[in-house]
C-alpha positions in Angstrom: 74.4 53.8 127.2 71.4 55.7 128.4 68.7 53.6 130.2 65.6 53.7 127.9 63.1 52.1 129.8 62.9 56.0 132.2 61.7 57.6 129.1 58.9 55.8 127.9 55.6 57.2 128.9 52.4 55.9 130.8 50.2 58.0 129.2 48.7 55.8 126.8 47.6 53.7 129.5 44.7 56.3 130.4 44.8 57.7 127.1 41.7 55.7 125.6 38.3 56.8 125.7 35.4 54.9 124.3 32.9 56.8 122.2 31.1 54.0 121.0 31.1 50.3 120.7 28.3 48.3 118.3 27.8 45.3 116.5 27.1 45.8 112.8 24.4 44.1 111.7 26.7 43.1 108.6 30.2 43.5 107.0 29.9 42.7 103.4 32.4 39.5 102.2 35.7 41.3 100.4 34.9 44.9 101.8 37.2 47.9 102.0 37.5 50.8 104.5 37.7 54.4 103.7 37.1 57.5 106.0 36.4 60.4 105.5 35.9 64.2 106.7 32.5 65.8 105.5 32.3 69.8 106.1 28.7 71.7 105.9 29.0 75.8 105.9 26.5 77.3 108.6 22.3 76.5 107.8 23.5 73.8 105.1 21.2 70.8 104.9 23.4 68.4 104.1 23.3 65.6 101.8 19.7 64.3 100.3 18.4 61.1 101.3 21.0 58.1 100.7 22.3 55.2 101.7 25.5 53.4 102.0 26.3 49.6 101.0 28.2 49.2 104.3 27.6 50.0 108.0 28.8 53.8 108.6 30.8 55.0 111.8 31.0 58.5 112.5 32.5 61.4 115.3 31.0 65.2 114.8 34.4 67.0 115.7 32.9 70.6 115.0 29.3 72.0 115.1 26.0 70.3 115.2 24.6 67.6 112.6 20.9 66.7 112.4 20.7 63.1 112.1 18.0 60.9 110.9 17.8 57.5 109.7 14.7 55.4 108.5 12.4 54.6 111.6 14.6 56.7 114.2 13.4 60.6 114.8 15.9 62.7 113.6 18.4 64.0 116.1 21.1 66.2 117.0 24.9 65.0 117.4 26.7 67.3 118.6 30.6 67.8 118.8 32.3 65.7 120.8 30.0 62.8 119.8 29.9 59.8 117.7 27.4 57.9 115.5 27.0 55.1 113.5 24.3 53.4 111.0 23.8 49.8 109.6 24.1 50.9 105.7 22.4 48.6 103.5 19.0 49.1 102.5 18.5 51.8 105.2 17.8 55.2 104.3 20.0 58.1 105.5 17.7 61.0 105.6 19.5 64.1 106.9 23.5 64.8 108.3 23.3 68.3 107.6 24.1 71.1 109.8 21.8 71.9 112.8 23.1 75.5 113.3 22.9 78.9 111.3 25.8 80.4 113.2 28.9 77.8 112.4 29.8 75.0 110.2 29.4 71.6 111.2 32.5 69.2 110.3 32.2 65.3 110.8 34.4 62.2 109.8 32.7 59.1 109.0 34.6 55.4 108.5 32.7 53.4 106.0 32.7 49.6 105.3 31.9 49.4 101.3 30.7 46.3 99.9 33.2 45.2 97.1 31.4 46.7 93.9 29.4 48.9 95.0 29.4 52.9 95.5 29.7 53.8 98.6 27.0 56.4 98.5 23.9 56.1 96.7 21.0 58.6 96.2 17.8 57.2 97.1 15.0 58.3 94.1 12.1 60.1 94.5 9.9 57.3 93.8 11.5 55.2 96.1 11.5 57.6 98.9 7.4 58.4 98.2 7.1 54.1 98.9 8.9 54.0 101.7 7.4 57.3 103.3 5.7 55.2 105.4 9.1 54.0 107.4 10.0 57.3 108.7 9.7 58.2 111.7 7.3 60.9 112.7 8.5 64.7 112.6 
């Protein structure tokens, strides 16, 4: 009988690194989970303004994404690095790509309230109200 214990590695000892650690400001009773991967070809601009039922969590594993979310100035994630938002009634302005030269490919874990889509385009009228929320350009 071969001694097992010889084989087993260490490696996932030192094998953890934390990209982020938050507290939602909510996790909607009777939620589900579902993650995703969301790809952009080169100068695409992404998704128009939305929102999500559900604090977002997110990692940019290729590219650039241009980030904004009501009240923060937009900004650039980069690869490598992680993200998150509250969801809810918060606006999700831009995640589209920041370069003209490569694609930008992202993964995002969602927490959707029971019910409800999990992304929702915010109307015109709505974003014309609210204009005041953004954050200066």
């Amino acid at each position: 009988m071969t001694d097992t214990t010889e084989q087993r590695s260490t490696a996932w000892q030192t094998a953890l690194t934390m990209l982020q650690e938050v507290e939602p400001p909510f996790v909607p009773e009777g939620f589900h989970v579902m993650t995703v991967v969301v790809e952009y070809p080169a100068g695409d601009p992404g998704a128009p303004p939305h929102r999500h039922s559900g604090p977002a969590f997110g990692y940019v594993v290729e590219g650039e994404m241009l980030f904004e979310l009501e009240g923060e100035p937009p900004r650039v994630i980069k690869a490598g690095e992680s993200f998150w938002e509250p969801g809810g009634d918060v606006i999700h302005y831009q995640d589209g790509n920041n370069r003209s030269d490569v694609p930008v490919r992202f993964t995002v874990t969602m927490l959707c309230a029971p019910g409800q889509e999990m992304f929702v385009l915010v109307p015109e009228d709505e974003l014309t109200a609210r204009a005041d929320r953004r954050a200066q350009r």
